[in-house]
Structures are given as structure tokens and as C-alpha cells.
C-alpha positions in Angstrom: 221.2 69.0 88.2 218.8 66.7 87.3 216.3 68.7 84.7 213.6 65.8 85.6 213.5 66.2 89.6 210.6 68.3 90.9 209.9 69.6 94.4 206.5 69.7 96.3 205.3 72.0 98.5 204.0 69.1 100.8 207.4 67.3 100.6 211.1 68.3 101.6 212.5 65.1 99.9 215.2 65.2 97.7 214.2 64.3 94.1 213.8 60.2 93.2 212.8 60.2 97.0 209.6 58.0 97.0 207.5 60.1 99.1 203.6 61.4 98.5 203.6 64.4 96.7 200.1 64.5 95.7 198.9 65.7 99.2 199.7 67.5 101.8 200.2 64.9 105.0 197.5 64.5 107.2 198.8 67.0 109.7 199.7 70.0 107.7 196.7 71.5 109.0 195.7 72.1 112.4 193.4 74.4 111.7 190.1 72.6 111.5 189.4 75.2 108.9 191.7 75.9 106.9 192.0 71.5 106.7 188.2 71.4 104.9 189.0 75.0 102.7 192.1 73.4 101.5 190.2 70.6 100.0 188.2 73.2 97.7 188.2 73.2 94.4 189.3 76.7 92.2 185.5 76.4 91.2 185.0 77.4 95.0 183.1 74.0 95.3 184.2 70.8 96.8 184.8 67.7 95.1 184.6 63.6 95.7 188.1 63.1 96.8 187.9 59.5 98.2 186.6 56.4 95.7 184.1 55.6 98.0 182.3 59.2 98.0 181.8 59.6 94.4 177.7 58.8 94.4 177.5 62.1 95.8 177.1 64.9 93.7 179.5 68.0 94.0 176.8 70.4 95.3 176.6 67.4 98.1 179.9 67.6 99.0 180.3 71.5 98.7 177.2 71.7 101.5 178.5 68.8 103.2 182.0 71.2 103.2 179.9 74.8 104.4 177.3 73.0 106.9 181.2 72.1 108.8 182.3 75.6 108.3 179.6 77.1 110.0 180.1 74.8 112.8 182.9 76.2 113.5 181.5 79.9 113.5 183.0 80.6 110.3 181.3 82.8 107.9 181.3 84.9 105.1 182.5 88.1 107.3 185.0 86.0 108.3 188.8 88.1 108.3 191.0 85.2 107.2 188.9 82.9 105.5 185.7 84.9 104.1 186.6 85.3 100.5 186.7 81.8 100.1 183.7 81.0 101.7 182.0 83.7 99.3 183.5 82.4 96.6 182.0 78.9 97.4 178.4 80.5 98.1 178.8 82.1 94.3 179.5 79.0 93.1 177.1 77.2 95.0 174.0 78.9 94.0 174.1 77.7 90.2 174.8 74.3 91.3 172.0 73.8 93.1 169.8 75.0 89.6 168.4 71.4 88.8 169.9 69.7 91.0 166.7 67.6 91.9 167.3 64.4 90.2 170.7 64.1 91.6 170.1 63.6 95.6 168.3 61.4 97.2 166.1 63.5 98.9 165.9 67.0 97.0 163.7 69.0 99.6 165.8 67.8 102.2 168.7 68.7 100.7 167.9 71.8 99.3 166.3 73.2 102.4 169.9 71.9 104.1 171.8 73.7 101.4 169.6 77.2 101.3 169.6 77.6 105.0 173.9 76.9 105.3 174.2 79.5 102.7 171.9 82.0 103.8 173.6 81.6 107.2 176.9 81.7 106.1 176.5 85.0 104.0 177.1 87.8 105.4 175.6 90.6 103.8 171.8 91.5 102.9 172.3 91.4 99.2 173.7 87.7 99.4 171.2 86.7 102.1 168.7 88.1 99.4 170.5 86.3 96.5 169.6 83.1 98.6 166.0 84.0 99.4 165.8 84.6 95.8 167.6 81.1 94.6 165.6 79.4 97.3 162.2 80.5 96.1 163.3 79.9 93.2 164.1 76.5 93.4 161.1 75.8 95.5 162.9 75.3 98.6 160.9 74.5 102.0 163.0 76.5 104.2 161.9 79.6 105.7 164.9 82.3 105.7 163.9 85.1 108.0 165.5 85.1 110.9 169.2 83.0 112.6 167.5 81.4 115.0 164.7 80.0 112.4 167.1 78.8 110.3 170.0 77.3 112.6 166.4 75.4 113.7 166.4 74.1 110.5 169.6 72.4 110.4 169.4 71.1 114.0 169.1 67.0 113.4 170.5 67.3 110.1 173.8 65.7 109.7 
């Protein structure tokens, strides 16, 4: 046997075949879901994966990532895929720290980010470790109540 040849999860080809190996084929996933979590990062934050989409910064994409997962109705109670949406609020939180100088719009994007993650938590002592970044940070979102706060999001992309 060949000590060189390696075998991908994504791929069934034999070694030497010529195949992608790097990523999973398009329609591994069909699971809307589970196709943006398997784009995150160990970090529990998303990352620029196409050229094109490197001016935005990680905390960007990561938000960009969560505002779809809650438009699916997936949160951080969630049975299958909660822990990595915690995981991704936990990482989240420091990354907006700063961030300001880095988005084009840092009170629209901060309100954006605050509101996704205080809706996607799940529990009062994460919803309160939002309030607490958010205020924090400055943030121009109000984060009492679901049907504020989906309000805020409504007309952003």
C-alpha cells in the first residue's frame, strides 16, 4: 500500500484520484442548517471562505452566519445544533469588543449583531451577558422583549 495515499471524508476516490478533497461537495448537506454550521470555524466563529468576501471582518461573517440561523428558528435551546450556536455566541461577544473601526456602519452593525445574539440565547444569564456587552459597547438596540427585538432586524439583510 501506498504510505503517501490519503482518504477524505468528502471523497470515496481511490488515492492519486484527482478529486476535491478540500470540501465537502455542494450537496452533502441538505440540511439548511447544518450546511452554514459546517462552515464554522473551531473558534465558534465564521470565516471569509470565498476571495471575494475577505473585506468583511470575521465578526461580519459570524453575524451574517447567526442572523440565517435564526431564520430558520434555530436557537441556542436548540436539541441538535445548540451547543454550537452557544459556542458561537461565546465567541462572538469578545469579537464585537472594538470592533468599530472595522465595519462600515458600526451602530448598524452592532445593533444587527446584539439583537441576533440576544435572540438566539436561550437562557437569562446569556440574554444578560448580551444586555451587558451591548451596553457596553454602546449599542442602539433595545433588548427587552422578542417582538422588540425581531423589529429590529426586520429590513435588515
Amino acid at each position: 500500500m501506498d504510505e503517501d495515499a490519503s482518504y477524505s471524508v468528502y471523497s470515496l476516490a481511490a488515492p492519486g484520484d484527482k478529486h476535491d478533497t478540500e470540501s465537502p461537495p455542494a450537496n452533502l448537506f441538505a440540511d439548511p442548517a447544518m450546511a452554514i454550521l459546517s462552515r464554522q470555524a473551531a473558534s465558534g466563529l465564521w470565516e471569509s471562505g470565498a476571495a471575494d468576501d475577505r473585506s468583511k471582518s470575521t465578526a461580519e461573517h459570524t453575524v451574517e452566519a447567526l442572523h440565517a440561523l435564526l431564520r430558520l428558528d434555530i436557537n441556542a435551546s436548540n436539541p441538535v445544533y445548540g451547543a454550537q450556536i452557544k459556542k458561537a455566541l461565546d465567541a462572538l461577544l469578545p469579537a464585537l469588543e472594538g470592533i468599530g473601526s472595522r465595519v462600515r456602519d458600526p451602530a448598524a452593525f452592532l445593533a444587527r449583531a446584539y439583537a441576533v445574539a440576544w435572540l438566539l440565547a436561550s437562557g437569562r444569564r446569556t440574554r444578560q451577558a448580551v444586555e451587558a456587552a451591548a451596553r457596553a459597547a454602546g449599542a442602539s438596540v433595545v433588548l427587552t422583549d422578542e417582538r422588540s427585538v425581531r423589529a429590529t432586524l426586520d429590513g435588515q439583510p
